[in-house]
Structure formats: structure tokens, C-alpha cells
C-alpha positions in Angstrom: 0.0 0.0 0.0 1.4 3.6 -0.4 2.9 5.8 2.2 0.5 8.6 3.1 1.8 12.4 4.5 -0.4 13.2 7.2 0.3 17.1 8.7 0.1 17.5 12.5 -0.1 20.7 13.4 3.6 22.4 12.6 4.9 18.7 13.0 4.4 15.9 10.2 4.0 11.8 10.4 4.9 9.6 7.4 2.8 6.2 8.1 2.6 2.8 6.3 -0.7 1.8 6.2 -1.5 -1.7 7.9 -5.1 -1.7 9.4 -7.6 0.8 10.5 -8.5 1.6 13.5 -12.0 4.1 15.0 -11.6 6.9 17.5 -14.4 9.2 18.4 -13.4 12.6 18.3 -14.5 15.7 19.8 -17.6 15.8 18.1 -18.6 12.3 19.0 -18.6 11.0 16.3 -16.3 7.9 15.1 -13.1 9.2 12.7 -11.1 6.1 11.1 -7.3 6.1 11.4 -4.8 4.0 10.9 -1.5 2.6 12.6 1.9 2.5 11.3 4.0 -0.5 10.9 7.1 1.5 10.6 8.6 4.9 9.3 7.2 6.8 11.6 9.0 10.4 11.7 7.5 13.2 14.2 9.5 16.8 14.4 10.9 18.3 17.4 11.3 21.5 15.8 10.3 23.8 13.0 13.4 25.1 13.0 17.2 24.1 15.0 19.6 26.7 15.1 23.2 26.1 15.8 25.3 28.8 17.0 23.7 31.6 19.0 25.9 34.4 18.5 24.3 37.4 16.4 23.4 35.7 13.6 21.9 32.1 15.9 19.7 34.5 17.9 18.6 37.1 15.8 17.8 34.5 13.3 16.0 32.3 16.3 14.0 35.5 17.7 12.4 36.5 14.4 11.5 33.2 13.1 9.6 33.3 16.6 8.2 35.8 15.9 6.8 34.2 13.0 5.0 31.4 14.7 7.8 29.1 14.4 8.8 27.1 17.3 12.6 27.2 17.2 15.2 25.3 19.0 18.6 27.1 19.9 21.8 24.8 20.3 25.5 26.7 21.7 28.3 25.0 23.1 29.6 27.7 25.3 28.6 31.5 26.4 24.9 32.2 24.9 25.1 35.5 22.5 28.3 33.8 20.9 31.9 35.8 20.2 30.1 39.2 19.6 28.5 39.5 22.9 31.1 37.6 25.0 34.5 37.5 23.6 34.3 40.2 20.6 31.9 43.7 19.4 31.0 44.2 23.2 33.5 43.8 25.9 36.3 44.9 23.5 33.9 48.0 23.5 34.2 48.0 27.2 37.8 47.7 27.3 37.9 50.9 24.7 35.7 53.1 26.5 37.5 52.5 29.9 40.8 53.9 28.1 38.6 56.8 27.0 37.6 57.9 30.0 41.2 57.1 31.2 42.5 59.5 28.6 40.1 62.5 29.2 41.5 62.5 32.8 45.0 62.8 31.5 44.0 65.7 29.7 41.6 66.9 32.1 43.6 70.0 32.6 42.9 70.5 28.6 39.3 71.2 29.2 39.8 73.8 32.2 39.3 70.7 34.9 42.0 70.1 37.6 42.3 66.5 39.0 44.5 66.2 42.4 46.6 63.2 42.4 48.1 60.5 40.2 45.2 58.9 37.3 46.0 55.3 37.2 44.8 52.7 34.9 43.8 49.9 36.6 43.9 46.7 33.8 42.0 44.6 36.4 39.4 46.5 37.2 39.0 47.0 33.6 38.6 43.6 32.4 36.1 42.7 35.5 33.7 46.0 34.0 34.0 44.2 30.6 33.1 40.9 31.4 30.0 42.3 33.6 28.9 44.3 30.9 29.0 40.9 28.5 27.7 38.8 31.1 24.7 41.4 31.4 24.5 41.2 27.3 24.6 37.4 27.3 21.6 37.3 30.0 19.8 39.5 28.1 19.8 37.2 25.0 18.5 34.2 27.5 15.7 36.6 29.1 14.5 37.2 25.1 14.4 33.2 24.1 12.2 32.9 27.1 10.3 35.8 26.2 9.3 34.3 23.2 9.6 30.4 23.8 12.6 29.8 22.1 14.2 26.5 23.8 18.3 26.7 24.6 19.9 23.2 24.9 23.5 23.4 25.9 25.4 20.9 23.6 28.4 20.4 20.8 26.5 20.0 18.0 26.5 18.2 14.2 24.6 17.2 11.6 23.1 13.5 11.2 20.7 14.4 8.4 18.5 17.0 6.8 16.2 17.1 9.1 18.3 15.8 12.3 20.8 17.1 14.8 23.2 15.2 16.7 23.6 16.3 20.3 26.8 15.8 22.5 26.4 17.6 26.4 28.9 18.4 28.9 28.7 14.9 30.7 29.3 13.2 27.3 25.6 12.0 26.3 24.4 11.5 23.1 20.8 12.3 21.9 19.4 13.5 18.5 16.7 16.2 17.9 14.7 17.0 14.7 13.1 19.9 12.4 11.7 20.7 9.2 15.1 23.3 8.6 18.3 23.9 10.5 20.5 26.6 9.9 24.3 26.6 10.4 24.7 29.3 12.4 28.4 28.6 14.4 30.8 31.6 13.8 34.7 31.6 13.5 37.4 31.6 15.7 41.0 33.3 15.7 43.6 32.2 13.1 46.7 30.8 13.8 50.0 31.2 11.5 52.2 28.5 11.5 55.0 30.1 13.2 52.9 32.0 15.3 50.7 29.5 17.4 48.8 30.8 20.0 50.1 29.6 23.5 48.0 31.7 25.6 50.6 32.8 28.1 53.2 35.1 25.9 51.6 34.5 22.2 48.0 35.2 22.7 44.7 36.0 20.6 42.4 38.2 21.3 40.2 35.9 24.2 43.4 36.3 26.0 43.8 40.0 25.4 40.7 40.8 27.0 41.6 39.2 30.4 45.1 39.5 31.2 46.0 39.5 34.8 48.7 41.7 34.7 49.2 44.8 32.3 52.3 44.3 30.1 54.9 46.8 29.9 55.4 46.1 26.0 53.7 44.3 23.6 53.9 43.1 19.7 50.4 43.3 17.6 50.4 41.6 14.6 48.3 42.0 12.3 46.4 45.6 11.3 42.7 44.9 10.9 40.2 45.7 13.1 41.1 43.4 16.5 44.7 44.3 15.7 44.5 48.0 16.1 42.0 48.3 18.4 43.7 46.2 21.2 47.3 48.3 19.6 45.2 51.3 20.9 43.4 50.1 23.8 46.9 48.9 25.2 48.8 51.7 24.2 45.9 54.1 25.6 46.4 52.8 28.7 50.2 52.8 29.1 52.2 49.6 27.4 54.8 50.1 25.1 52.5 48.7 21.9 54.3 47.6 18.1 51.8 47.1 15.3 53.3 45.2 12.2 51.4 44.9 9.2 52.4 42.7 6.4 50.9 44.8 3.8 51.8 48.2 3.0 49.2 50.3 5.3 47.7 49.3 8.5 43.8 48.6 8.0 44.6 47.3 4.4 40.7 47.2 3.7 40.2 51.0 4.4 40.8 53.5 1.6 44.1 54.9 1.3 43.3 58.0 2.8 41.9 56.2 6.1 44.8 54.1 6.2 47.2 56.9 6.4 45.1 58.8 8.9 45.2 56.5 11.9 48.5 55.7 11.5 49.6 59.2 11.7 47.1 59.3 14.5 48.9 56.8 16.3 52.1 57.8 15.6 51.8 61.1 17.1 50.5 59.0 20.4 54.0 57.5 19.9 52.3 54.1 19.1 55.0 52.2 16.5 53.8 51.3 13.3 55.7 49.1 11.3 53.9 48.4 7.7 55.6 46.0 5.0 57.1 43.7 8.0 56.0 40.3 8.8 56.9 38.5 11.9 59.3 35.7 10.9 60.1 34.1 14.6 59.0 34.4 17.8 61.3 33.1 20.7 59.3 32.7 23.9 61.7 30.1 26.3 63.2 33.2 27.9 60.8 35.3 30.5 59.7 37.6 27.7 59.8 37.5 23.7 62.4 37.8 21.0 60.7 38.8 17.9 62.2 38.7 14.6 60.9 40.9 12.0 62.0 41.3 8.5 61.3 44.3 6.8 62.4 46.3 3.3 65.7 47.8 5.4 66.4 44.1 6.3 65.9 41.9 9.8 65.0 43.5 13.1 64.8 41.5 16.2 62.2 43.1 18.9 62.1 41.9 22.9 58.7 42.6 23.9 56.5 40.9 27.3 54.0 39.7 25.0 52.7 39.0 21.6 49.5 39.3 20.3 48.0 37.6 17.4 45.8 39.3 15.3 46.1 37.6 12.0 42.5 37.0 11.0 39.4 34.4 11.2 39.1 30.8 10.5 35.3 29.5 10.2 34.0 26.7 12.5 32.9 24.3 10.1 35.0 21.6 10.8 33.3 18.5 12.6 30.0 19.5 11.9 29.3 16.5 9.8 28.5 19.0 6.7 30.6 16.8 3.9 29.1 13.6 5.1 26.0 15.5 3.9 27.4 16.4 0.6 26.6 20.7 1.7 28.9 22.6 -0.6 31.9 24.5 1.1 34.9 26.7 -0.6 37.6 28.1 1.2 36.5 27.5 4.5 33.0 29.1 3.6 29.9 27.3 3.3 27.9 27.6 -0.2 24.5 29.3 -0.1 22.3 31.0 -2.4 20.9 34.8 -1.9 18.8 33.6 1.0 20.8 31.5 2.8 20.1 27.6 1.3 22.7 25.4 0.8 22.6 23.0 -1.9 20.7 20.2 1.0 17.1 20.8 1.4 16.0 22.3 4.7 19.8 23.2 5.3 20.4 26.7 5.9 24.0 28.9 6.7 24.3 32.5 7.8 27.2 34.5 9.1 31.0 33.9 9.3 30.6 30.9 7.6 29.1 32.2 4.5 30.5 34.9 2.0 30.1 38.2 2.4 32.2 40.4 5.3 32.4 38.5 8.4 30.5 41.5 10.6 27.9 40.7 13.4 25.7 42.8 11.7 25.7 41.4 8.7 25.1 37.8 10.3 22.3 39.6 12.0 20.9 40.4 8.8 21.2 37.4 7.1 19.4 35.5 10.2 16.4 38.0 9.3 16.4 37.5 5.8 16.8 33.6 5.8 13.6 33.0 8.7 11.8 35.3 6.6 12.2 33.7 3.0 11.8 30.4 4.9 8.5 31.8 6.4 7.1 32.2 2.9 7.5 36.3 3.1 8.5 38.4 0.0 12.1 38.9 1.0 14.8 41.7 -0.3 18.8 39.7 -0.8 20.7 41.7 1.1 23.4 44.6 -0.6 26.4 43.2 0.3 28.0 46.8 -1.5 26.2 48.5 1.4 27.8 47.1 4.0 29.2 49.4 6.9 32.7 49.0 8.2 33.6 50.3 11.9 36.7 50.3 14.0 36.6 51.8 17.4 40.0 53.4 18.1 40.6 57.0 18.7 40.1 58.2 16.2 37.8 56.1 14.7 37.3 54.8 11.4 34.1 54.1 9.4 33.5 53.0 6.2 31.0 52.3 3.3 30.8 50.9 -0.5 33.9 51.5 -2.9 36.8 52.9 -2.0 38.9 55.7 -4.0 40.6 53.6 -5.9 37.9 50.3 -6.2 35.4 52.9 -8.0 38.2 53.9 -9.9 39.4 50.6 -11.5 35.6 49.5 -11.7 35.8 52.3 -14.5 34.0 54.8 -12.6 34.3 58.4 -13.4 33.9 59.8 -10.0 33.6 62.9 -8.1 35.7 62.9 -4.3 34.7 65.3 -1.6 36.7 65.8 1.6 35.8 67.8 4.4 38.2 67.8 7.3 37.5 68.0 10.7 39.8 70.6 11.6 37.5 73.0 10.1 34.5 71.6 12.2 33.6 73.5 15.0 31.9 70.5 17.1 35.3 69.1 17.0 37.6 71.8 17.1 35.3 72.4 20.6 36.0 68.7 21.5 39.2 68.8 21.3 39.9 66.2 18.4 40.4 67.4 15.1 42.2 64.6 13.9 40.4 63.0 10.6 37.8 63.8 8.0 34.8 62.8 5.9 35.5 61.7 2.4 32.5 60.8 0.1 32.7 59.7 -3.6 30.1 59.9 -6.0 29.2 59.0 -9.6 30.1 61.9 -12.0 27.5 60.4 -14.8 24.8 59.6 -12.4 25.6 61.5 -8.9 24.7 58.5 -7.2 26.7 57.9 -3.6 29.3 55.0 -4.7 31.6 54.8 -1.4 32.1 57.3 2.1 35.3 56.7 4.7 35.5 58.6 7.7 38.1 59.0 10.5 36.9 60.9 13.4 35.4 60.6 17.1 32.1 59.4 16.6 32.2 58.3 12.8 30.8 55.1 13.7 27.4 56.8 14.7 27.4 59.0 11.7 27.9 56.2 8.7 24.4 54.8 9.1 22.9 58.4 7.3 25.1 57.2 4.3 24.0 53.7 4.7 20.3 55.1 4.2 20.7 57.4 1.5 23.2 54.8 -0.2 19.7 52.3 -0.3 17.8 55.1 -1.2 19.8 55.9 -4.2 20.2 59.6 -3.3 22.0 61.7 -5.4 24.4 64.4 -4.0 22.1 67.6 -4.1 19.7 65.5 -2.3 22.6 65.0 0.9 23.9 68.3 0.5 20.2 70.0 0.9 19.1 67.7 3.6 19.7 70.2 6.4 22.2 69.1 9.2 22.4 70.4 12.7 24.7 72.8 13.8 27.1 72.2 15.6 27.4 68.4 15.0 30.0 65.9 13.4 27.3 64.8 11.1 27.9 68.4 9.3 31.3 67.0 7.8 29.0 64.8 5.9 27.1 67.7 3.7 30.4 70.0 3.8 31.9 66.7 2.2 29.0 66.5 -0.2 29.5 70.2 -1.3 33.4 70.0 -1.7 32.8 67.2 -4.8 31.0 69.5 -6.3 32.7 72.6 -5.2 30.7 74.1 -3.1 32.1 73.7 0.0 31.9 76.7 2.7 34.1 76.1 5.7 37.0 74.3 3.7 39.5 77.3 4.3 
């Protein structure tokens, strides 16, 4: 006889038909059903997400939101890396040596402090890991607000449909769902002859919660972890080295940027060493002998510590995804505009997948995956609108096609640059350092690309974000009206200088 699909609510049974049996239902009258012999398949789940860091639980809360009754599995901290080992406490960390910094230079702003300012490393890292422990609970207070199980486990794949559990005292179990999505992150990369020991070559968990402040230290590696822990430490009184392989630090920013923060930290007296790559690292001594070779030749470097900022590596491995046959390249997983893989009911957002490995982005793609999967029209995201932002002093911002990207895409383009030496708001603040630079499309005067160094820039590049998506032309950001005295002016003075009309570039 043939196999019937019978649905159940969100769940579904597949039976083989033996016999029938007759149940009165509610009405009182007699149904007929049947009983299976075997084959008998019942879903936990509508959906099993695995990984819970900004892409997991964003991706969990809105398919909730949906009516979908979703099941949540992380190994470790809920809220994943963002919330408790990267975007938030490093922000912690950062504004500690803010505030560190504007009592140093009280006396700058008319304010007279008695005494010596310390900067106590300790008390800094225990703020940080409150402020990420009070994240992290926030996450779990939100999958109970909307029924959203948690089930602390390693987890793999066993089918389409089926996830293998492992918990902490080593049992196995196996749950189901209609969909899972692949939700489990990255972690920090190791070069070969830099291997992370965690006691004087260290990544970036170690970084946040050293005992004992170092009195020099070696960062290598320029991106955004690099040189925000090179200024974070520096800030705060260590003797900090950046080395960058390539030749500018933040190698992703536009040329401009680049050159801004490293003059920036040069004038704090933080080194910066570009075209050098670490070659050795001698750590059986009580501190570090670094060799470093560089376009004038070898330079050997005794610092307490080394830190390891070389990059990502995705956490893909184990999961059970070639036994599958889901499609992977270069450490990233293979999905289509909205997340599918190339295995029914398997989905993969975030580090894992192309596109910049950002937790907003994985946010995004969490949205936009539940959403298609819910049966709602859905928009692929703009992964040429994605926003860039690095939280050093000064900071650094970024958006779209660099200078010279729009330039070899064949662009004829139109650059404005409005420093913020001419802006009052920061003259007043006391940081000039940095600027706005936008670049437009001569043909079309559409916004192609924006970089900013500056305090605050981070806030500001979501205006260009939205007139980006709204395809606004140039006339229609340098006649939207911007508050005076504010940061956010740089952006229309910017605007006006591409199409010379600038009034306070002197």
C-alpha cells in the first residue's frame, strides 16, 4: 500500500498503512485512522539553530516571531563571540581607556584633577566581562520571552532534518526539524609560526583578560582586533608595536583612512611598522624575542607579550557537513541569496558564509533567511552596502567602494573631503584629527563609497547607509539640512566640496 503524508499541526507523520482503527473525536462522532507499521518520523522543531551568536539569535527571535517554534543549540557562552568575547567587551575595554585619557588631559578642558590617574587593567577587564555577562543574559531573558528552547550541547549534523547532540557529561541524543540553519561563527587564526600559547603569544580571548598589564607588547596584524587592542593597550600605558604585512595598516580602508590612523597613532608615539611580517617568535626566555623582516632588512624586537591578530578561521570543521554532501569553498559554506545550501532544509548564515564576516551582517542574514523560509517576499541583502567600523581614537568608518575600487571598476567619480579641523563640534572637542571623504558618480551622482576617520564616525555612517539604499543623489545630501554644531555636518560640507561648493573648507 502507499505511504500517506499526514500534517500534524507544525509537525508531520509519514505512516505505512497496515489496518484501521476508529476513534471518536471531539464531536462524538467515530473518525477512522490508521496505525503505522514502521517509518514513523514526528518533528521536534520547526526550525534548530546552531550557534547563537548574532546571527543564531537574531535568526531564532524573528523566526519566533513568525510562529515558528525554534530550538537554539551553543556549546559555550549564549550571545556567541560578539556578545562575550568580541563587538561588546572589546567596546568595554575601549571606552575604559577613554575615560582614562580624558583625565589625563583633564587640565585640557579647564578641569583640575588632584593626584596621580591610574589605569587599573583589572578592574577594567572585571567591568567588561559584567557588561558581557549582562548582554549574554539579556539574550536568554529574550528566548524565554518568546519560547525559544536553549539546549547546551556540541552539536552536528546526522541528516536534513536531524541534529546530533553531544552535552557536557558526554551524552548523546538526537533532535529534529523541518530546517536547520548553520549558524556557528569563526574563531582566531593561527599562522604556522605564530601559534597561540596563551601565556606570551595570545589572541584576542586572551587579550581581554590579562591578569597583569604588560609593559610592551607586539600586535600583529592591522585589521580591526589588531588595532583596536594596539590602541586600547597603548591608551592605557604599554609600550605597543603594530606590524602589518601589507603596505598600510587597515589594508581594507581606503588609502586615505589608512594613512590617517597611522599618523594618528604615531603622534600618540604608538610604533607602526607596515611591509614587515613576523618571521620568529622566541618565547623560552621570561619575555619574547621577535624577529621581523622588513624592506631595510631583519629587526629583532624583545617585547613581554605578543599578540596575534592575523585573522578568522570559520567553524565548520566536525560539523558533519561533507558527510551531507553541503557545498563548502575556502572555509565558507555555499549558499544561495537567501541562505540555502545546496541540501534541502539546510540553511548557513554569518561567518561561515560569503560576504564580510561583521555581526551585523550575520544579523541580517538571520532576518532574511527565517523570513524567506516563512514564505514572506524577501529583499537579498546589498552586500556593496555594508558598513565598516573600527573603534580606536580616532575612529574609522566605512562604506561601499573605496577611491581607488570605484576607480578601477571604470567609474568616473567625483571625491569630496571635508576635514574636521574646520569643524567646530570638533575643534570644541578637542579632536580634530580625521575627516569625511564621500565619492560619487560623476555620470549619475549617485553615492558610490564614504570613509571617515573621526570621534564618533561610527554613529554617523548609518545616514550614508540610508541614502546609499535610497539611491540619493548628492544635491539631495547636501540640501538635507544638518544640525549645527554636529560631526554629522562633515558629511554635507563633504558632499559640497565634490562639487565645489564647500563653505568652511578654508
Amino acid at each position: 500500500m502507499p505511504n500517506y503524508l499526514i500534517i500534524i499541526s507544525n509537525n508531520y507523520c509519514i505512516f505505512s498503512f497496515t489496518k484501521k482503527i476508529k476513534l471518536r473525536n471531539y464531536l462524538g462522532k467515530y473518525i477512522y485512522v490508521v496505525l503505522c507499521k514502521f517509518n514513523c518520523l514526528i518533528m521536534d522543531y520547526d526550525i534548530i539553530i546552531i550557534g547563537s551568536g548574532p546571527g543564531g539569535y537574531v535568526a531564532a527571535i524573528r523566526a519566533s516571531q513568525l510562529g515558528k517554534k525554534v530550538a537554539v543549540v551553543e556549546k559555550a557562552e549564549v550571545g556567541g563571540i560578539c556578545l562575550n568575547w568580541g563587538c561588546i567587551p572589546t567596546k568595554a575595554l575601549l571606552k575604559s581607556a577613554q575615560v582614562y585619557n580624558y583625565l589625563k588631559h583633564a587640565t585640557n578642558y579647564g578641569v583640575s584633577i588632584e593626584g596621580e590617574i591610574m589605569a587599573d587593567l583589572q578592574a577594567m577587564v572585571q567591568r567588561s566581562r559584567g557588561v558581557a555577562a549582562n548582554m549574554s543574559k539579556g539574550v536568554q531573558f529574550l528566548f524565554k520571552k518568546h519560547g525559544i528552547e536553549l539546549i547546551n550541547a556540541v552539536a552536528s549534523l546526522h541528516s536534513a532534518n536531524r541534529v546530533e547532540l553531544l552535552d557536557n557529561e558526554g551524552k548523546k541524543s538526537i533532535i529534529s526539524a523541518e530546517s536547520i540553519i548553520i549558524a556557528t561563527g569563526a574563531h582566531a587564526r593561527q599562522l604556522p609560526n605564530l601559534k597561540i600559547d596563551g601565556n606570551k603569544i595570545i589572541g584576542y580571548r586572551q587579550a581581554m583578560t590579562l591578569e597583569k598589564q604588560p609593559k610592551s607588547m607586539l600586535v600583529v596584524g592591522s585589521g580591526a582586533i589588531g588595532t583596536e587592542f594596539a590602541y586600547f593597550y597603548h591608551s592605557i600605558g604599554t609600550k605597543v608595536t603594530l606590524v602589518e604585512y601589507l603596505p598600510n595598516i587597515m589594508p581594507l580602508e581606503d588609502i586615505d583612512a589608512s594613512k590617517a590612523l597611522a599618523r594618528s597613532f604615531k603622534k600618540s608615539k604608538l610604533k607602526v611598522m607596515t611591509s614587515a611580517a613576523v618571521t620568529e617568535v622566541d618565547t623560552k626566555g621570561e619575555s619574547c624575542i621577535v624577529t621581523i623582516e622588513t624592506k631595510k632588512g631583519i629587526e629583532t624586537m624583545e617585547v613581554d607579550i605578543v599578540l596575534s591578530a592575523v585573522g578568522i578561521e570559520t567553524n565548520i570543521k566536525g560539523m558533519g557537513i561533507d558527510k551531507l554532501g553541503i557545498k563548502h569553498e575556502k572555509g565558507k559554506i555555499i549558499v544561495d541569496d537567501f541562505y540555502h545550501t545546496n541540501v534541502k532544509n539546510i540553511y548557513a548564515i554569518g561567518d561561515i558564509v560569503h560576504g564580510p564576516a561583521l555581526a551585523h551582517v550575520a544579523s541580517r542574514e538571520g532576518i532574511v533567511c527565517v523570513e524567506k523560509m516563512a514564505g514572506h517576499a524577501v529583499e537579498a541583502i546589498d552586500y556593496g552596502n555594508i558598513p565598516a567600523c573600527t573603534y580606536t581614537s580616532p575612529e574609522v568608518a566605512s562604506l561601499g567602494l573605496t577611491e581607488t575600487q570605484a576607480k578601477e571598476q571604470g567609474y568616473k567619480i567625483k571625491v569630496g573631503k571635508f576635514p574636521f579641523k574646520a569643524s567646530g563640534k570638533a575643534t570644541a572637542g578637542g579632536n580634530t584629527d580625521g575627516f569625511v571623504k564621500v565619492i560619487f558618480d560623476a555620470n549619475t551622482d549617485l553615492l558610490l563609497g564614504c570613509s571617515m576617520v573621526g570621534d564618533n564616525v561610527t554613529e554617523m555612517i548609518s545616514e550614508l547607509v540610508v541614502a546609499r539604499k535610497m539611491k540619493a543623489k548628492a544635491k539631495d545630501i547636501i540640501n538635507a539640512i544638518h544640525p549645527h554644531p554636529t560631526m554629522s555636518e562633515a558629511v554635507m560640507e563633504a558632499a559640497e566640496a565634490a562639487y565645489d561648493e564647500a563653505i568652511h573648507i578654508i
